[in-house]
N, C-alpha and C positions, 0 to 999 in steps of 0.2 A: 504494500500500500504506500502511496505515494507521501510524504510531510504534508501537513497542512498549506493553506495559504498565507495562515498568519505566523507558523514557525518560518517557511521560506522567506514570506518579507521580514520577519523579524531578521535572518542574518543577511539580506541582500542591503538593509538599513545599516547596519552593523559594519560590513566590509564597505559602505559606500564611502566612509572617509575613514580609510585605512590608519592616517594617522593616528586617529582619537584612540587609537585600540592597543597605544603604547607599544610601541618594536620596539626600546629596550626590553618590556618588562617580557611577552611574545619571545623574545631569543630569549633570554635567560631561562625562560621556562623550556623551551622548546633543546635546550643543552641536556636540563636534565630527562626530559622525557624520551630525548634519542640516547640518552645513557643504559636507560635503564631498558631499549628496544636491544640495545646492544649487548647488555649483558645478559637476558634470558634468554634472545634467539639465536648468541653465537653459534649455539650446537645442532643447529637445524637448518637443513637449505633455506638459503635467503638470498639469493642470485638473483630474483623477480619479487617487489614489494610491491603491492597497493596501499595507499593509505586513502583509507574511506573517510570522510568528511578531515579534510586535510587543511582546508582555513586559508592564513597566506602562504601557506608551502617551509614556516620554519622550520617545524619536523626533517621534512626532506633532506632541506638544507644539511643538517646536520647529522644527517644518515650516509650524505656522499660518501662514497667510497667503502660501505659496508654492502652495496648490493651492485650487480651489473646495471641493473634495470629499475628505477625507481620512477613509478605513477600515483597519480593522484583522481580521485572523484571528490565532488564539491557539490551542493546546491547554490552554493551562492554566487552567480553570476561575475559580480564585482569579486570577489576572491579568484574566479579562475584568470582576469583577464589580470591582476598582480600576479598571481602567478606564472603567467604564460609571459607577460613581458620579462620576468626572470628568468626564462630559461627551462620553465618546468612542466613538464607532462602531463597538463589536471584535465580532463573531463567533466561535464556535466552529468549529475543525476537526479533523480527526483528523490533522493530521499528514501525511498525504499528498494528497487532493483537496481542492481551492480550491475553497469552495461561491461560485462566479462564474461567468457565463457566457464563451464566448470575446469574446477581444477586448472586454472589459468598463468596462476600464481605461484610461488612458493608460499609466501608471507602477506597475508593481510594484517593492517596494523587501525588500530581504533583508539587511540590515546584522547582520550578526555572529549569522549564522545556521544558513548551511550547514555550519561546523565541528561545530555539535551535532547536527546529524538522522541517520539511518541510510539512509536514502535520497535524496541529494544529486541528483542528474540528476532523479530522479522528480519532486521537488520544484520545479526549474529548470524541465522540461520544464512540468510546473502552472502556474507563473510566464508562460512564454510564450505559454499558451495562452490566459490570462486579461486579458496585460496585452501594447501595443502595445513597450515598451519597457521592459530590467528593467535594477534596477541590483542590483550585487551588491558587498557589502566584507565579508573577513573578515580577520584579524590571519596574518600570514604566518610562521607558526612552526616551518615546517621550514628551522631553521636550525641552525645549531652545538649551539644549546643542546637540542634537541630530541634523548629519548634513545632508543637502537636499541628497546628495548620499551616499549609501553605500561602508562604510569603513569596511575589513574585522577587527576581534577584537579577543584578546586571548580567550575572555572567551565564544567564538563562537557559539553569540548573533548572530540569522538573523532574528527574531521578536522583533519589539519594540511597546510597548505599553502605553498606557493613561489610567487611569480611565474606561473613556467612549470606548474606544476601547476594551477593555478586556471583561468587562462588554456584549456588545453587540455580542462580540466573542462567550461568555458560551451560550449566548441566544439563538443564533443561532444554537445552539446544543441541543435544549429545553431542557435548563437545569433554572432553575429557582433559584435565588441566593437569600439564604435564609441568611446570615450573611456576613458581611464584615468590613476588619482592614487594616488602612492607617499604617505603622509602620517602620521606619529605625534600621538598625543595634545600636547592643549594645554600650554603651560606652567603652568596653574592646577592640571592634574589631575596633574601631575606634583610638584608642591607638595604640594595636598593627601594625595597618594602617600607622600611621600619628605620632607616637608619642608623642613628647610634644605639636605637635597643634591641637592632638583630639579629646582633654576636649571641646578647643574653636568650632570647627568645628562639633561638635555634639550637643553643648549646641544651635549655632544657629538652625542648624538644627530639635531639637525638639522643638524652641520655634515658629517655622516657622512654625509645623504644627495647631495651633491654627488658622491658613489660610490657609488650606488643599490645597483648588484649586489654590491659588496662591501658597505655597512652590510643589508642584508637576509641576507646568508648569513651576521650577525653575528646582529644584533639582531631581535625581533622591531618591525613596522609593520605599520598599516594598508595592503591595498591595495584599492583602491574602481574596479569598473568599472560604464561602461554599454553595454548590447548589446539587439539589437534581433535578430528572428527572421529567420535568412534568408530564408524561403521567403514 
């Protein structure tokens, strides 16, 4: 099933002035999320990446040189033509079908993505069929701070997830999760965040993960899996 028309414009709104969308803070982010593509799919063909709802392409960017062949699909009009003046291979799609054929890929990559769609498994499901192996992170924010009703949010979040919720998510799409990494933002991006409070604000937060289940039902973090299709 295709996005809505009001999530579509909401990010063709969004990429129309690229600027406003901060490319420092977009790289920074987009360092550690190809960190962490890199260190759980090193052990898996990854020659041919798709990355599905791919933004302005900084993932990619920072992927160079880990795959032969790196593409992208996008809904957002204004996001594929920034990307395409850079140099980058993005596609259109509506949101729900991956113009790929099966088994097309090695690697499909979904980094902080399933929190925004409206049809998450549909999307997962697409993912598996296209690609030998998918990895998937999103930010783990059903936690303390997460409120009993939905508040709408800039960075327009309408999935929130746990651990054990996400997890059960991929499953549900017999996707079988063959690695996985608890991991917060870098300390740069924490800096550029917070300034001079975040050395302090990051130092807690990574000593907090030596009690994973306790700092996740605190704080929000990244959590990054990779899974492969049962069948």
């Amino acid at each position: 099933m295709p996005a809505s028309s009001v999530l579509t414009a909401k990010y063709e709104e969004m990429y129309s002035s690229h600027q406003d969308l901060g490319i420092r803070w977009r790289k920074l982010g987009a360092i550690d999320k190809a960190k962490n593509i890199r260190e759980l799919c090193a052990s898996v063909p990854h020659r041919s990446i798709l990355e599905v709802g791919c933004g302005d392409g900084a993932i990619m960017r920072e992927l160079t040189g880990f795959a032969d062949h790196i593409t992208g699909v996008e809904i957002s009009h204004h996001a594929i033509a920034f990307c395409t003046t850079n140099g980058f291979d993005v596609q259109h799609f509506d949101g729900g079908r991956i113009p790929r054929a099966n088994q097309s890929v090695d690697l499909a990559v979904l980094s902080h993505v399933i929190e925004h769609v409206e049809n998450p498994r549909e999307l997962l499901h697409e993912a598996a069929r296209v690609a030998r192996h998918v990895f998937v992170e999103v930010p783990l924010e059903d936690n303390r701070g997460l409120k009993m009703d939905f508040v709408a949010n800039d960075s327009g979040h309408i999935n929130f997830y746990s651990i054990k919720t996400v997890r059960q998510l991929l499953q549900t799409c017999d996707l079988k999760i063959e690695a996985q990494k608890i991991s917060h933002s870098s300390l740069a991006a924490y800096r550029y965040r917070l300034g001079v409070r975040g050395f302090a604000a990051w130092s807690v937060k990574s000593a907090a993960l030596l009690f994973p289940r306790l700092a996740t039902a605190v704080w929000t973090y990244h959590y990054s899996l990779l899974a492969t299709h049962c069948n």
